[in-house]
Every structure is written in structure tokens, then in C-alpha cells.
N, C-alpha and C positions, 0 to 999 in steps of 0.2 A: 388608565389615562382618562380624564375626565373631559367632557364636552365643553369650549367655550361658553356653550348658549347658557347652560346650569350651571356657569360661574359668574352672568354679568352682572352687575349689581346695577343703581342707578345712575352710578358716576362716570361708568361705562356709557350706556345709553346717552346720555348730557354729550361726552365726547363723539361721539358717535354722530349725533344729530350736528352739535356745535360745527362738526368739520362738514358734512353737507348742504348745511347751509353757508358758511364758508365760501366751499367751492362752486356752488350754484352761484354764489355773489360774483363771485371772479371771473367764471365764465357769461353772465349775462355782460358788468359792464364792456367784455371785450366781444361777445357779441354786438352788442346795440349801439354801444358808441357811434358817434359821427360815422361816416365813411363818405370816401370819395368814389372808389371805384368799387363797386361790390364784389366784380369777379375775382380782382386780387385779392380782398379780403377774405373770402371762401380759401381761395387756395394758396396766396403766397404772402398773406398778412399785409399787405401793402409795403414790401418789401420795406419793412419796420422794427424788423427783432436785429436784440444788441446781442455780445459775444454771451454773458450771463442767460437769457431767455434761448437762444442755439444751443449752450452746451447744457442746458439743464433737458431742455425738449428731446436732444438727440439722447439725451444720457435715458431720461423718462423712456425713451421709444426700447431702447437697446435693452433695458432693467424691467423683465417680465417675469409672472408667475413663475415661469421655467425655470428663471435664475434661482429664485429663493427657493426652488427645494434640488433642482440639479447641484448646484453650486453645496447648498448644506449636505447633501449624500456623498459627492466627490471630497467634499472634506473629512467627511465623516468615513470614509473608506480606503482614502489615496492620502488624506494631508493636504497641503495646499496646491498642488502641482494645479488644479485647474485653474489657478490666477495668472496662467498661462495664456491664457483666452482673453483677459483684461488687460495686461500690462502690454503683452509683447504688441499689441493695439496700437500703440502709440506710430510705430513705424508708419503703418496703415494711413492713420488717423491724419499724418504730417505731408504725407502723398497727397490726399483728399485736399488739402488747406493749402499746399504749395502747388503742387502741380492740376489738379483734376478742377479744384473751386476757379482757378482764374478764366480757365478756359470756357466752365459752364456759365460765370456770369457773366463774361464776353458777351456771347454767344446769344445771352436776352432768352431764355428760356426757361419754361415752367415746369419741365418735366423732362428724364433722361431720354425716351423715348422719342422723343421733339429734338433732343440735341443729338443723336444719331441720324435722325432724318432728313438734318441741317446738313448732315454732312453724305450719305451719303442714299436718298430722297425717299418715297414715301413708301417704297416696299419694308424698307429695312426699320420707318418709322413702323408698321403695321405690325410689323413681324415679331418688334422690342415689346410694343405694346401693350397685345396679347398674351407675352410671354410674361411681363411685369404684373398684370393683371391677376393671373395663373396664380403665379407667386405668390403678388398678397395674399390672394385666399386663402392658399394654401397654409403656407409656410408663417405669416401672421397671423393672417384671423383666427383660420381655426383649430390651428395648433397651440397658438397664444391662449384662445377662449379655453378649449380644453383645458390646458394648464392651469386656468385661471380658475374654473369649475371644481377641477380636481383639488388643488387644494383648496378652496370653499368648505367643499365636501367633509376635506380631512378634516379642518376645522370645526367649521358649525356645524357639522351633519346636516346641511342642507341638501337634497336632491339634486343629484347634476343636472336634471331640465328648468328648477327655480331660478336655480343661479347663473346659469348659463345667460339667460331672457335678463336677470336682473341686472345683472355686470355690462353687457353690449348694449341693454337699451338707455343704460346710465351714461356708458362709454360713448356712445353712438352721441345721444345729446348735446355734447359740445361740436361734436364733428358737424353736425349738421344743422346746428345755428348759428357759431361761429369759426367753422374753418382754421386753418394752421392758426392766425391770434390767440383764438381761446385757448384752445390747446395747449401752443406753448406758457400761454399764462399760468394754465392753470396747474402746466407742468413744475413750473417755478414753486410755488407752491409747496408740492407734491413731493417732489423729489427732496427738498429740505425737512420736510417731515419724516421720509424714508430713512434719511441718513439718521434724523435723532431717534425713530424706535429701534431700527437695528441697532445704532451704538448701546443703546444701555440693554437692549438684549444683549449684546455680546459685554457690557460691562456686568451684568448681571453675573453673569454664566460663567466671566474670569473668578469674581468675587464668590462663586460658589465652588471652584474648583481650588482655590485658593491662591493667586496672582499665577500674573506672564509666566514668574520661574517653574511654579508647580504645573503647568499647562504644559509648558515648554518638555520638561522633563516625565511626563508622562505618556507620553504616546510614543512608535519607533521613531528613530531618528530620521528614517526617511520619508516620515511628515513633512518637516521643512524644508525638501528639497522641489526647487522649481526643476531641474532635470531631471529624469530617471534615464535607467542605463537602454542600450539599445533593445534587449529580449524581455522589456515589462511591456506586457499582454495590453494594457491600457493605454499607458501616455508616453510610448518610445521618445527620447528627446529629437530623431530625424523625422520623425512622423508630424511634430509641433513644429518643426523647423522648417521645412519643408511646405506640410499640409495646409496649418491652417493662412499662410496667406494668399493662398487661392479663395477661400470660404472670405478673409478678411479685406478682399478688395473688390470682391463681388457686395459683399453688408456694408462697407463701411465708405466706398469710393462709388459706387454706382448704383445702390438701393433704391428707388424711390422714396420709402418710407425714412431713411436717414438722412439721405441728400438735401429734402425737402424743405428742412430748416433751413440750410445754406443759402441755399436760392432765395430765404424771405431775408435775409439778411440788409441792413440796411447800407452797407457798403463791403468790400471785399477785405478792409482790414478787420468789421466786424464778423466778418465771416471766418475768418481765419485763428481770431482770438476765440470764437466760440470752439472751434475746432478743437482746438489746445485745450479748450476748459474741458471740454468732459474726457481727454487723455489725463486730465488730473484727479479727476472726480473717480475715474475707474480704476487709481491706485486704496481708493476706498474697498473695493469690493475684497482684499482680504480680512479687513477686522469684521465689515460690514455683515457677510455674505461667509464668506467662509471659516474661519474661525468659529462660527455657529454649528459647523457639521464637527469640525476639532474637538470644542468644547463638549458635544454632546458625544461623542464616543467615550471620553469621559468621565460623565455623567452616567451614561446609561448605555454600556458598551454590547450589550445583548439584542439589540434590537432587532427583528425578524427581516426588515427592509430598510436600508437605507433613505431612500429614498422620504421616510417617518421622520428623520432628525430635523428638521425645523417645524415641524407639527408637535413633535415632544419637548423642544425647548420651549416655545409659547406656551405648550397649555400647562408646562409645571414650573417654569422662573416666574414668570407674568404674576405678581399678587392681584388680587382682586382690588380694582379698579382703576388696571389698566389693562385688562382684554379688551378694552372699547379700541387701544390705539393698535392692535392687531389687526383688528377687520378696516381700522381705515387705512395700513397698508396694503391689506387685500385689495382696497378700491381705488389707490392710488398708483401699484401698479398696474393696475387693468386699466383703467382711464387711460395714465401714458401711451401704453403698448397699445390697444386698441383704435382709441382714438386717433391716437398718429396711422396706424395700419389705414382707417377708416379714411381719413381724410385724403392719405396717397392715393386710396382704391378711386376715390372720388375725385382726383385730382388727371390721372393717367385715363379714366375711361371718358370726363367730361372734355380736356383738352388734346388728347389720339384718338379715338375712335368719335366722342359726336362728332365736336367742333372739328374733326377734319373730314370727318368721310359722311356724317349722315346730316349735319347741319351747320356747312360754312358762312353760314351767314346769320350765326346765332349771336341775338342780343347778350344784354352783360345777364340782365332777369332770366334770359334758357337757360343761359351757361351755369345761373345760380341752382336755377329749379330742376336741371340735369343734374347736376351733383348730389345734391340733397336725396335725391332723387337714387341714386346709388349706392350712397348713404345707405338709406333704407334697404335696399337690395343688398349690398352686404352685411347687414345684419342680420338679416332671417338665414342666410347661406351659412352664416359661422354657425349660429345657434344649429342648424342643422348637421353642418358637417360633424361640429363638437360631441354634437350627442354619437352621431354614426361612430364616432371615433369611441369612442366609450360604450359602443358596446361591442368590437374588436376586444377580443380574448386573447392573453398571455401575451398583449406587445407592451413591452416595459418601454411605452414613451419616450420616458427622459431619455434612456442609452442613443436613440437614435437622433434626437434633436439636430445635432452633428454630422451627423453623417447624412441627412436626408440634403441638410442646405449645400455639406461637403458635394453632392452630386447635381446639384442645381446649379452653385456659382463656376466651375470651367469654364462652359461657354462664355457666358459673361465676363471674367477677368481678362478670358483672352483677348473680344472686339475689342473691349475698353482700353487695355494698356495698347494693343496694335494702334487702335484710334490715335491715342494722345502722344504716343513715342512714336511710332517709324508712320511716316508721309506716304510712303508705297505702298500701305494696304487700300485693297480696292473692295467695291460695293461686295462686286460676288464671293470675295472671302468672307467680310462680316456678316449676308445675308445664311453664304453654306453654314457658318460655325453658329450662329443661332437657332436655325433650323433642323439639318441634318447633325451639329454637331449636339447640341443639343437632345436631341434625339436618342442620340448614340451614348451621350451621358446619364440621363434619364433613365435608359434602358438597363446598363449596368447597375445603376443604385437597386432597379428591382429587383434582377436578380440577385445582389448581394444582400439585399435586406428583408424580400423575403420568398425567393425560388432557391437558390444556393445557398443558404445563410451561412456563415462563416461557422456556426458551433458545432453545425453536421460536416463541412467544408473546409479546412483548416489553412489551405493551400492560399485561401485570398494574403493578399495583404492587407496592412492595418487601413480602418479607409480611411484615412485622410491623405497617408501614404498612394492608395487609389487614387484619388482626387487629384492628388498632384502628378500623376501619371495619363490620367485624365483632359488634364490642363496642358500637359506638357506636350503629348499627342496632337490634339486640336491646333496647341501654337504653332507645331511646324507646319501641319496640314494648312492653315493658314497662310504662314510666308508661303509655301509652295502656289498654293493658288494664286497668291497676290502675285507673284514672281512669276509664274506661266499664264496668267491673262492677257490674251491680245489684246484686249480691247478694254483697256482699266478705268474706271471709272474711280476716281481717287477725288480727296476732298481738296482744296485751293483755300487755304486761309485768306480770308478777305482784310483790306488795309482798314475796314473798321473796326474790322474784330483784333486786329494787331494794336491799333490804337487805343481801343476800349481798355487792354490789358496791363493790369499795375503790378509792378514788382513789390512783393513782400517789404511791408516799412520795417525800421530797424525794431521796434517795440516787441512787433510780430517775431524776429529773427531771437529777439532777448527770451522771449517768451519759448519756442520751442526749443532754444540751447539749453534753458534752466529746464526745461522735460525733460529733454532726452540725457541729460548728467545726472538727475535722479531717478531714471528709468535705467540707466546701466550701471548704476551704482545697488541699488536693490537686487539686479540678477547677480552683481559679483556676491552680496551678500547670504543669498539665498542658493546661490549657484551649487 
């Protein structure tokens, strides 16, 4: 298997440069343009992006390193079952855009942390805060950079500390000149570039294995199955059914880094049609994304690690001179996912923790030079974790991707749906189940991921199956406290925020019936 770099020719390098300067163009004019108010524009675009810039930006944030090589190894080992993770979304996705977006844009707020504190005051603001904070780091930045390093690595054989620095200080760039605008601009971009070099990789990769039929026909039959039966070690169908909408309403309904877009949206039917658009966009991620790991079992069924099949389909379909549009997917999805990560990180610590607690009286210029400002602080933190992370011996990354955020989102699914469905939960339940339950959650993923590990331990359950036992735990523990609090501190919707709130238009209702009749029509299909 031969190095990208000792195949670029010069028509590469042309492409290469052509799109970075491109994207520098894209992102200056939506940095520098006019602006009215600089603080929105940093962090919520001047509540200015359409349903097209929402569902491209969420889709950009969600479409990380991770995906392009988890998603090609799952296919490359299971078949398509992980487009489980993409479609079954859509549920989620119609939650977020019917029920969670009306309420947040009610409510005039810039951040989830700000609309929990709305409701129930600044402990539970402080508490979300921190914990959102945590998270990005964590679970975006430098889990994302890693991924993002790592296949660098695989590709160019660049050093994990070159690429690490080169990728975030690129990524970083737009965050912290132009805030959610640029970004989403330049996600726009981005993300239609993605979908044309995946497409003709995986056109390429048909055309080499010889059409749909000869693909179809050469791999087990339980390739093509979105369920597997109850006792498959991997992807039990009650474990997906079950698990992952705990993980999917903690990412997709209350993330900072997702939500984000929502909020900058220029009205709530925009907001809602974006919603929809990348439930559409993520019926892509089978030819896109997976079919790449299919086709390369295929191709080259020997492989030592999985985890290799989309490093081995670029560096041997790709003719010479077009490796240049490989590395500008590498930096198209790092931009996305970083950038976006970046600009929440910067968006939750400059308006919860300065602007409330250490400087309420910060002009629009602090608020601007705090973020930026953070900016920069979470970019040396990833760069550092990323590396710490890489040099962690024998933890196969990808496997856990899932499972780490499986033990992170309980807490979180549970205030939020309490919050927005039942009226009777009170402060000291959301603040216990964030704090202590959290805790309690956190704690368990350790020991399942690496004190007890399930390979010496057999006795766990699958964890996402945990996760939703997890979650399930916590919910009641919750009603209980809300239900035995003498003295309940409960939220009171106000008659302006009743007022503020608009019923889904018919366009909206047209648009997620034609989803969700092509999203249940593909599981009978695949079922």
C-alpha cells in the first residue's frame, strides 16, 4: 500500500491549494462583512442562517474523522447495520424541530445551559455549564482531533503532533474570526464537496467490483440487514432500539455543538426545515460512508484491521490526480466538526460562566475578545489531549466512540425530556440528576471501559443496553424526587414565551411526512 504523498502529482497540489484558498475566501467574506451586533455574530450568526446553511452545518458538525473510518470498518465487518446510527436519527432529529426548537427559541436563548437556568435558576445554569464544557473537550475536541490526526497519519504519514497543530489551527481559524456565520458558510461548501469525493469513491469501488448486482451478491446475506438477531455480540436489534436513543437525544436535541445552529436560525420555520434537511442528507451516509467499508471487503478481504478500509480504498481506486480531493476531505471534515466543537466551546464558557458569574457587565468587544479568547484555549487543550490520547496503548478508539458518549448522555436525556414533557419536575431533581446522577453514570462507563472491561467480564450487558438502564434508573429516581419535594421549585411558563411560540406551518408538516414515509419504507426494505 503506497503513501498518498509519493503519488501527488501537480494537479493534486492545484487542487489542493485551489480549495484553500476557496475556503479562506468564504470564510473572510462571512467574517468581515458589515455586522450589526458583533456579539451575535461570534456566536449565533445574527440569527441569519436558512434551513440549507442549518442542515448543512449540523450535518458538517455530526460528519467527523470518526465517521469515515468507524463507519467504513462497520461496513467492512458487519455490512451495513451501522446506518442504524444515521437513519433511525430521523425520530430524534423531528423531536428537536417539533417539540425542543420551539421552546428554545421561545425562550431567547444562546445556549442550553442559559435555557435550563431560565427555568429552573443559576445553580442548575452553572452545573449544565460545566458539564457542557467538559463534554466538548472531551468527547469533540479531542476525540474528534485524534480521529482526525489519526487518519492524517494513515494517509499522508504525517506525524500525529504536525497534523494535530495543523488541522485545529486551520479549524480554529474560522471559529475565531467569524463565529457560527463562517462556519456554517463554509460548511456549505464543504459538505457538498464530501458528498461528490465519497460518491465517486464508492462509484469507483462499484465499477471495480463489477455493478450493485456483483456487490450485492458477494458478501453474506447478513450484509444487508439493518437488524440483527437478539445474541449478535455487536449490534443486537433491542440494544439499537432501546440504546441508542438515549445517546440520540442527548446529541441531537440538547448538544450545544448541534443545537447551535438552530438558535442562529433566522426564524423557527427555518429552523425546522433545516432540521429535516440533514434527516435527509444522513440517508446519504449508506453509499457515501458505508458501502466504502462493503466494497473494500471485497476488494481486499484480508485486511489485518478494519478499521484500514477506507485508507486502502483511497490510496488504491483514487488514480493520480485526484489524491489532492482526499486530503481536502480530510480538511473538510475537521473544519466542520472542530470548528463547530470550537465555536460552542466558545459560545457556553463566554455567555455561562464569564458573562454571568465573572463579568455581568461585559461590553459586546469582552464578550467578543472572551471567546476568541477560548478559542485559543481550546485549541492547545485538544492538540494536547489528542496527542495524550495517542500514546494510550491497545485502546481501539473507534470501538468505544459509542459507548463513552452512551455514558455521558442519561443524565442529559433525562432533565431535558423531564424539562419539556412533565411540569412537575422540580429544580432539586434536575440539579441531583446532573450532578450526582451523572456521577453515578460516568462512573460506571469507567468501570466498564476500562476497570471491569466486558472481554475479561462477560456478565455486562451490551452497553448501550447499559445506557438505557442507565437512563431508565435516573428517570425514575427523578419523578421520585420531583414527587417527594416539599418544597418544589418548578418552572411557570410565562404568557410571553406562550405567545412567542408558533405552531409547525403546513410546508414544515409536508416536509417531515415525506421523511418519515421514506425512512420507514427503507427499514421494511432493508429490515
Amino acid at each position: 500500500m503506497t503513501n498518498i504523498v509519493e503519488r501527488l502529482t501537480t494537479l493534486d497540489y492545484i487542487i489542493v491549494i485551489a480549495y484553500l484558498v476557496i475556503l479562506i475566501i468564504i470564510g473572510y467574506r462571512a467574517s468581515f462583512s458589515a455586522k450589526t451586533k458583533d456579539d451575535e455574530t461570534l456566536f449565533l450568526a445574527n440569527k441569519s442562517l436558512g434551513w440549507a446553511s442549518i442542515g448543512f452545518n449540523m450535518w458538517g458538525t455530526n460528519v467527523g474523522p470518526s465517521m469515515l473510518l468507524a463507519f467504513a470498518s462497520i461496513g467492512y465487518s458487519t455490512g451495513i447495520v451501522a446506518v442504524n446510527f444515521e437513519w433511525y436519527a430521523f425520530v430524534f432529529l423531528f423531536l428537536l424541530a417539533i417539540v425542543f426548537a420551539p421552546k428554545y427559541l421561545a425562550a431567547n436563548v444562546s445556549t442550553m445551559p442559559e435555557f435550563m437556568g431560565k427555568r429552573y435558576g443559576n445553580s442548575t445554569q452553572n452545573i449544565l455549564a460545566w458539564y457542557a464544557l467538559i463534554k466538548i473537550l472531551i468527547s469533540w475536541l479531542s476525540l474528534g482531533l485524534f480521529a482526525g490526526g489519526f487518519l492524517v497519519r494513515q494517509i499522508l504519514g504525517v506525524p500525529m503532533w504536525q497534523s494535530v497543530i495543523v488541522l485545529v489551527l486551520f479549524a480554529g481559524l474560522f471559529a475565531f474570526a467569524g463565529g457560527l456565520k463562517a462556519i456554517a458558510k463554509v460548511n456549505v461548501f464543504q459538505m457538498i464537496l464530501l458528498i461528490g469525493v465519497s460518491l465517486t469513491l464508492t462509484i469507483l469501488g462499484l465499477i471495480k467490483v463489477g455493478g450493485i448486482s456483483a456487490m450485492y451478491h458477494s458478501v453474506p446475506s447478513n450484509y444487508w440487514s439493518l437488524i440483527h438477531p437478539s445474541d449478535d455480540k455487536k449490534y443486537p436489534w433491542q440494544a439499537i432500539l432501546l440504546g441508542y436513543p438515549v445517546s440520540a437525544i442527548a446529541f441531537f436535541c440538547t448538544d450545544q455543538a448541534m443545537v447551535q445552529s438552530v438558535l442562529g436560525a433566522k426564524n423557527l420555520e427555518q429552523g425546522q426545515m433545516g432540521v429535516n434537511f440533514i434527516g435527509w442528507l444522513k440517508i446519504l451516509s449508506l453509499p457515501l460512508f458505508i458501502l466504502t467499508g462493503v466494497i473494500c471487503f471485497i476488494l481486499y478481504p484480508n485486511l489485518k484491521d478494519p478499521s484500514e478500509a477506507y485508507m486502502t480504498m483511497v490510496t488504491n481506486l483514487f488514480p493520480a490526480g485526484m489524491n489532492g480531493l482526499v486530503i481536502v476531505v480530510l480538511i473538510a471534515v475537521l473544519v466542520g466538526t472542530i470548528g463547530s466543537s470550537l465555536n460552542s466551546l466558545s459560545t457556553v464558557f463566554t455567555m455561562d460562566v464569564y458573562a454571568k458569574k465573572i463579568n455581568p457587565n461585559a461590553t459586546n468587544k469582552e464578550l467578543i475578545k472572551v471567546g476568541r479568547m477560548s478559542v485559543i484555549a481550546g485549541c492547545l487543550f485538544a492538540i494536547m489531549m489528542a496527542l495524550a490520547i495517542d500514546n494510550i496503548k491497545g485502546l481501539n478508539l473507534f470501538d468505544v466512540f459509542q459507548s463513552v458518549l452512551g455514558f455521558i448522555a442519561p443524565p442529559l436525556s433525562v432533565v431535558f425530556l423531564l424539562t419539556v414533557f412533565w411540569k412537575r419536575t422540580t429544580r432539586k431533581a434536575v440539579n441531583g440528576i446532573l450532578s450526582f446522577g451523572s456521577a453515578f453514570s460516568l462512573s460506571v462507563g469507567v468501570l466498564y471501559l476500562w476497570v471491569f472491561t466486558p472481554d475479561k467480564y462477560p456478565i455486562w450487558p451490551h452497553y448501550m443496553l447499559l445506557s438505557f438502564y442507565i437512563f431508565a434508573f435516573l428517570f425514575v429516581v427523578a419523578v421520585l424526587i420531583s414527587l417527594f419535594d416539599k418544597n418544589p421549585t418548578v418552572y411557570e411558563t410565562t404568557a410571553q414565551e406562550i405567545s412567542d411560540r408558533i405552531k409547525p406551518t403546513r410546508r414544515v408538516w409536508i416536509l417531515w411526512i415525506s421523511l418519515a414515509v421514506v425512512m420507514v419504507s427503507l427499514y421494511l426494505y432493508f429490515g
